[in-house]
N, C-alpha and C positions, 0 to 999 in steps of 0.2 A: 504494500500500500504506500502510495506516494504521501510524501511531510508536507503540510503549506510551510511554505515559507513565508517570511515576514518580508517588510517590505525593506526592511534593512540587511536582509541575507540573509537572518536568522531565521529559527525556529518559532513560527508563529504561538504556535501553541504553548512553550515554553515560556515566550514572551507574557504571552497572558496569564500566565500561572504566577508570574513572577509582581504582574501587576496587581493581580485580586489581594496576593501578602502585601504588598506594600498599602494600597486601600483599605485593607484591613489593620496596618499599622496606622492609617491616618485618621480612621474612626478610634482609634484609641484602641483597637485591637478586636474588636467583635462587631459584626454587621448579622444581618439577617442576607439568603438570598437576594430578596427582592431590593435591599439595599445595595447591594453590591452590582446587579443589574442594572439600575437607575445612576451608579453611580462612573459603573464603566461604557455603558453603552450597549456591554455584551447582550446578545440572547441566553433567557435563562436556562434553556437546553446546556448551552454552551459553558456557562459559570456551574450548572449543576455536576457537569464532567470533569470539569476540572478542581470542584472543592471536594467531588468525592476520591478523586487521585491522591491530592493533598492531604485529605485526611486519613486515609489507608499509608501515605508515607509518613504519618506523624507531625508534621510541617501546618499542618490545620486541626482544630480538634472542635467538636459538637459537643455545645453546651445542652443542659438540659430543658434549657427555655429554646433549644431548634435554633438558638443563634450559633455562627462559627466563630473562632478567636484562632489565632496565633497560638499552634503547636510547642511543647517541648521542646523537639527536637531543635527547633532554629536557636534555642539557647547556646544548645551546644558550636554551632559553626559562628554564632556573634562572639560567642565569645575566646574561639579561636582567632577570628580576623580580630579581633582587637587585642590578642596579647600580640600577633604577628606586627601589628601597626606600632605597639611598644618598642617591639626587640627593635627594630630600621631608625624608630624614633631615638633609640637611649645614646647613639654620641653626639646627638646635639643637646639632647641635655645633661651630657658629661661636662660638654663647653660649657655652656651655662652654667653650671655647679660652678665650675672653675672660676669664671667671671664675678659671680655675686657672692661666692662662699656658703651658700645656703643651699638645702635639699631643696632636688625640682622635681615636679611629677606633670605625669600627662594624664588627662582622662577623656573619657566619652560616655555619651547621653545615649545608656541602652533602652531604648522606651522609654520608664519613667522613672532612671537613679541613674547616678552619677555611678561611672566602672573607672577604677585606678587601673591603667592599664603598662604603666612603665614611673620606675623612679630611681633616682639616682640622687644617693646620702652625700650631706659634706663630710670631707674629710677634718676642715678645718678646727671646726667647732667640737668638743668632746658632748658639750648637751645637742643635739640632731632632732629634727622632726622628722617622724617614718608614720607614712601612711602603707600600710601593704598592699600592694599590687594586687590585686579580686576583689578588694573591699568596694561594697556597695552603702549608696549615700543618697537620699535623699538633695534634690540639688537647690530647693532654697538656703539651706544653710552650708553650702559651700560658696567656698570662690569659684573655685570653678566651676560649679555647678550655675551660680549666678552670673559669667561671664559668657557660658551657654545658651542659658534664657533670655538672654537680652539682643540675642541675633536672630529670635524667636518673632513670629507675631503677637502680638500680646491678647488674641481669641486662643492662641494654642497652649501659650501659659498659663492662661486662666483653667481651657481645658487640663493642663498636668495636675495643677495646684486640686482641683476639685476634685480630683482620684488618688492622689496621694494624702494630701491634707498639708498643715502647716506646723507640725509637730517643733516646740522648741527645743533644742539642744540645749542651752545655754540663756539665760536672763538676756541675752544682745540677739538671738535667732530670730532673724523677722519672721510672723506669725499673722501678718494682714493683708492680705493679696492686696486692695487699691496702694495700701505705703508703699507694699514689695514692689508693684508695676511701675511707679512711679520711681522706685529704685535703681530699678531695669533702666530708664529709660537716661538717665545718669551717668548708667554704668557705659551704656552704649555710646552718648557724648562724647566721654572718658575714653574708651577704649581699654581701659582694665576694670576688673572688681578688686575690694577688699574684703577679704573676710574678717571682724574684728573680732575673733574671740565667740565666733558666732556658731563654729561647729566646736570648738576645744576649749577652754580657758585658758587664760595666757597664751594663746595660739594667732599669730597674724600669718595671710596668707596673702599674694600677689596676682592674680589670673592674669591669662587674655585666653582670648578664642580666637583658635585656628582657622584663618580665612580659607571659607571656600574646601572646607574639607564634605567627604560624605557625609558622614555623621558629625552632630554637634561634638566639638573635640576643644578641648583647654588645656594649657601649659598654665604651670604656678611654683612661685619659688614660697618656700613656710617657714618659719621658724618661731623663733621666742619674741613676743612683745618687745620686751626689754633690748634686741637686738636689731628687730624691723621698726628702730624710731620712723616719723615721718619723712625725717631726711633723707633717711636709706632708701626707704620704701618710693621717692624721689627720683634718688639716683639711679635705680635698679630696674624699674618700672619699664625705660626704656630695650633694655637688654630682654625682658622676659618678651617683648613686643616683637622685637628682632628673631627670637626663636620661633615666637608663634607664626611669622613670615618666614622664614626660613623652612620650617615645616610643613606650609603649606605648598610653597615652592616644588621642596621633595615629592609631596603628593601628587601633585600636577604633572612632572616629569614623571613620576613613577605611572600614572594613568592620564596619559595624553587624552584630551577629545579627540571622538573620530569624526 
């Protein structure tokens, strides 16, 4: 039996399977058929064949109210391509370690928490800030989590915030969506966030977000209060900005547009 192909060379069908999971990632993860029909255009012959492929490969799964969501299984491959985006990422934030003296980490917005996907400790300092690499976060009360959202539209933030909630960490965790958006929009002026003390105590951290990456992706240099004064935090700001350009850079060459 002959494959349609798509109008790009590829595998038509393929292509469409690929689109129904990403629309299912844009409804926040669960549609009904008829949603998903209205939403791609498809004939629902056609989406009916292809969510029940997806869900026989695990990749989709039937909830008990007949609606579908986002499978287990793709946990498993997100979260492989984003340690893979770590490891190519960690000598440029070994430079950066070198330049500010301070641990730098990278992360990415898998659905809806912040994923540490690559870090690299100062040497300099004997007290160090260490986030472990798989740790999941909640990204209002990160920096990078809020360097993230702010590259967001602020209908999609609202939608994260009202499926997660706004749990404090810390007495300084914003906890108000209208403050936080308005936060956001600051942060984005700025071109970094701060975290004060808002996921750790005594904890400052520096973001930016990775221009133009696939997924929402941040660089952040952390350390002690007492050593991220303002002035630092100043001087430094710049270099963590350089990385998160530089990174993107890598990204672009590494996946040219076709």
């Amino acid at each position: 039996m002959a494959t349609a192909k798509a109008g790009n060379g590829g595998v038509q069908s393929l292509q469409r399977a690929f689109e129904l999971l990403e629309r299912l990632a844009d409804t926040g993860g669960e549609a009904s058929l008829s949603e998903l029909a209205a939403s791609s255009g498809l004939p629902m012959p056609t989406i009916h064949r292809l969510i029940r492929t997806l869900v026989t490969l695990g990749y989709v799964r039937q909830n008990t109210n007949r609606r579908y969501a986002l499978g287990a299984r793709l946990i498993r491959l997100g979260e492989h391509a984003s340690l893979q985006f770590g490891t190519w990422a960690r000598p440029l934030l070994a430079e950066l370690v070198d330049e500010v003296g301070e641990t730098a980490n990278l992360a990415v917005l898998e659905r809806d928490e912040v994923v540490y996907v690559a870090q690299v400790a100062s040497r300099r300092h004997s007290m160090r800030m260490f986030t472990e690499v798989g740790r999941r976060l909640l990204p209002h009360g990160t920096g990078v989590g809020k360097a993230m959202l702010a590259t967001l539209p602020p209908d999609d933030v609202r939608a994260l915030l009202a499926r997660t909630g706004m749990p404090a960490y810390t007495e300084h965790t914003h906890t108000d969506v209208e403050t936080f958006l308005t936060h956001l929009e600051r942060i984005a002026e700025e071109g970094h966030a701060l975290d004060e003390s808002e996921q750790e105590l005594g904890v400052r951290c520096i973001a930016v977000a990775v221009p133009d990456a696939p997924v929402p992706a941040a660089v952040s240099v952390s350390g002690p209060e007492g050593r991220l004064t303002d002035e630092v935090v100043r001087a430094i700001t710049p270099a963590v900005q350089r990385t998160a350009k530089r990174l993107s850079e890598q990204l672009a060459a590494r996946h040219p547009a076709e």
